[in-house]
C-alpha positions in Angstrom: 65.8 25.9 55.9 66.6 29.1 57.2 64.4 31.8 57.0 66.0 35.5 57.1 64.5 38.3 57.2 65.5 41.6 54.7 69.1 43.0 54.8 70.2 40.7 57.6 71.8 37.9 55.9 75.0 38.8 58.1 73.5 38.1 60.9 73.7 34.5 59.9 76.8 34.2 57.8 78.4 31.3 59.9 75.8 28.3 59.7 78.0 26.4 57.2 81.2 24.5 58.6 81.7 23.3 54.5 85.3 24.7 53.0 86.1 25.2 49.2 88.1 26.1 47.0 87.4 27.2 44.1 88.6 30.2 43.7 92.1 28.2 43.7 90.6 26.3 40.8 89.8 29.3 38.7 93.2 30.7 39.5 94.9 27.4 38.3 92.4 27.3 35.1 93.2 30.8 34.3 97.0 30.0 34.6 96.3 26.9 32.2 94.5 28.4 29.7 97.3 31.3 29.1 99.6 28.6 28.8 97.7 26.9 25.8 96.6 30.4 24.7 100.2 31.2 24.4 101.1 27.5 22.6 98.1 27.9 20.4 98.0 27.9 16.4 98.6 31.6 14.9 98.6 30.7 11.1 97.0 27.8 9.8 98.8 26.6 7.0 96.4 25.6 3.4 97.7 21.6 4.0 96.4 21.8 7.7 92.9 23.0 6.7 90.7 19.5 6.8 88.2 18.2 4.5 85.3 17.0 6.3 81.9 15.0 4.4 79.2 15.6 7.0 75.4 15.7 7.4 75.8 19.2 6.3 77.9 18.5 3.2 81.4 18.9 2.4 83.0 21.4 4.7 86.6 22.6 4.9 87.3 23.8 8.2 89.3 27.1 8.8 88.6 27.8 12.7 87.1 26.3 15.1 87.8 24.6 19.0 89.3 21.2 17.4 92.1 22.9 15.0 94.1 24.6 17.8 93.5 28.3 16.6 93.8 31.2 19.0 90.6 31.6 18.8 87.6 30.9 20.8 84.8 32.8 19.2 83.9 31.9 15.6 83.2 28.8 13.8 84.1 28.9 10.3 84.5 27.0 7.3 84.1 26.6 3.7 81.6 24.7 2.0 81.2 23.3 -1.7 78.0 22.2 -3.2 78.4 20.3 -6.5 76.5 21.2 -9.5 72.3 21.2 -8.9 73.5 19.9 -5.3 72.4 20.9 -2.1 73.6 21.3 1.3 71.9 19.3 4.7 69.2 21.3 6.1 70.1 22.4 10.0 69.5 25.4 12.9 71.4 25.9 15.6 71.1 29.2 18.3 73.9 31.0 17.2 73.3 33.9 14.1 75.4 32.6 10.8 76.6 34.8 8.0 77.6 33.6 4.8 79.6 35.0 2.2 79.0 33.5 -1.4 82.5 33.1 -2.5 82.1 31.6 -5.8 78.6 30.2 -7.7 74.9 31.5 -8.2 72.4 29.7 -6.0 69.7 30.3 -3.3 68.9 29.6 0.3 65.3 28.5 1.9 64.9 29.5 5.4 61.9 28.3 7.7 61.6 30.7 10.4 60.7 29.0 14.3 58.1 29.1 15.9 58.4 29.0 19.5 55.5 27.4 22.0 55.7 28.8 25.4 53.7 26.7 28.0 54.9 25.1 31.5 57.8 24.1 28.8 59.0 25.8 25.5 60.1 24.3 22.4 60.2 25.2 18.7 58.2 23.9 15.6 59.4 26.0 12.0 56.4 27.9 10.0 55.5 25.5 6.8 56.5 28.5 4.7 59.6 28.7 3.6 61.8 32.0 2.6 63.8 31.7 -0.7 66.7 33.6 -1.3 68.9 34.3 -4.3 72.3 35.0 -3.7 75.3 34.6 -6.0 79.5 35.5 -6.1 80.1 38.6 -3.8 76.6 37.9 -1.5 76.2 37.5 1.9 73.5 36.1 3.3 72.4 36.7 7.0 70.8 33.3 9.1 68.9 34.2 12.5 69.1 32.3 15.3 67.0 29.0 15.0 66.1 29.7 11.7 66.1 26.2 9.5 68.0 26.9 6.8 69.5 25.1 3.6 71.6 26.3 0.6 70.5 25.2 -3.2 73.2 25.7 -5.8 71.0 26.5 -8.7 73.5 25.7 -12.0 73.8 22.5 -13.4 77.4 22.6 -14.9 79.2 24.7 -12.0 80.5 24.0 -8.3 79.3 27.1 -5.4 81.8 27.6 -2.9 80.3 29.6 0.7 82.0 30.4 3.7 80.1 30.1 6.8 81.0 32.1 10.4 78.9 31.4 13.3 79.8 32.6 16.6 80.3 29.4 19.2 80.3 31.3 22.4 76.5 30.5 22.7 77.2 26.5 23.4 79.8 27.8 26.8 76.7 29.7 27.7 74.5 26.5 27.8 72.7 26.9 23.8 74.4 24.0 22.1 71.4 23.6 19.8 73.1 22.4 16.5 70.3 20.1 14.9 70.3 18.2 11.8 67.1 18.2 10.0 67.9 16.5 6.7 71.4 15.2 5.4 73.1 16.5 2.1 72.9 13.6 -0.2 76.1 13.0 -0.6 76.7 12.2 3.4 73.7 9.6 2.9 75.2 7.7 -0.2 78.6 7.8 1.7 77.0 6.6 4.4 74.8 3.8 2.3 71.8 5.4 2.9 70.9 5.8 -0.8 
């Protein structure tokens, strides 16, 4: 190991013989991703928009990195919850917002709990937070924040579109967790 003293790290710029190059490499991955910026989806047609049963429930998906958009910032989708249904319960590090498009309902939201030692890691407050929404809503979700919608009418579908913002995961807070699956993801999957 080399030990330098302050301000003269110039003195012994030359003890590596290694050669790069990565600056070439950026260049080249610049070039490449204007040319499949350029080819990428402007308009995504209704019939292109897939239908997805997940842990989380079932989603239609309007942008994110799998569909081609020209757009590299936002998840979002579109959610139904059937009639006294429920969606999964999840948290993830990015903030979500939700706009109640169509359906009365609430969301419970466990706030984290963070435990800061020679490591960190999260447990959620027992508590829950309950909130009402209904048509013409938003709803906010922190970051880490458990969360789970509840459509509260027997007779009538909701219908929410979710936004998240998935520039987190590039910066190294990939933290999408499922807690509990919607039911209808566990009876598809023969779990009830």
């Amino acid at each position: 190991m080399i030990e330098l003293a302050p301000y003269q790290e110039a003195l012994k710029n030359n003890v590596s013989n290694k050669t790069a190059a990565h600056y070439q490499v950026w260049l080249e991955k610049a070039a490449q991703f204007r040319a499949q910026d350029a080819a990428a989806i402007k308009v995504l047609k209704a019939e292109d928009q897939p239908w997805e049963l997940s842990p989380q429930g079932l989603l239609r998906h309007l942008i994110n990195e799998q569909l081609g958009m020209r757009e590299y910032a936002v998840n979002m989708y579109i959610q139904e919850i059937a009639p006294g249904g429920r969606s999964g319960k999840h948290y993830h590090a990015s903030e979500e917002m939700v706009f109640i498009l169509e359906g009365e309902g609430y969301d419970l939201h466990w706030d984290p709990d963070p435990i800061i030692s020679d490591k960190y890691y999260w447990q959620w407050k027992p508590q829950e937070l309950r909130l009402p929404w209904k048509a013409g809503y938003f709803v906010y979700i922190p970051p880490l924040v458990q969360h789970q919608h509840f459509n509260a009418s027997s007779t009538n579908k909701c219908r929410i579109l979710s936004s998240t913002c998935r520039t987190l995961k590039d910066l190294g807070y990939d933290w999408l967790t499922q807690v509990e699956n919607a039911p209808e993801f566990d009876v598809l999957m023969g779990r009830k």
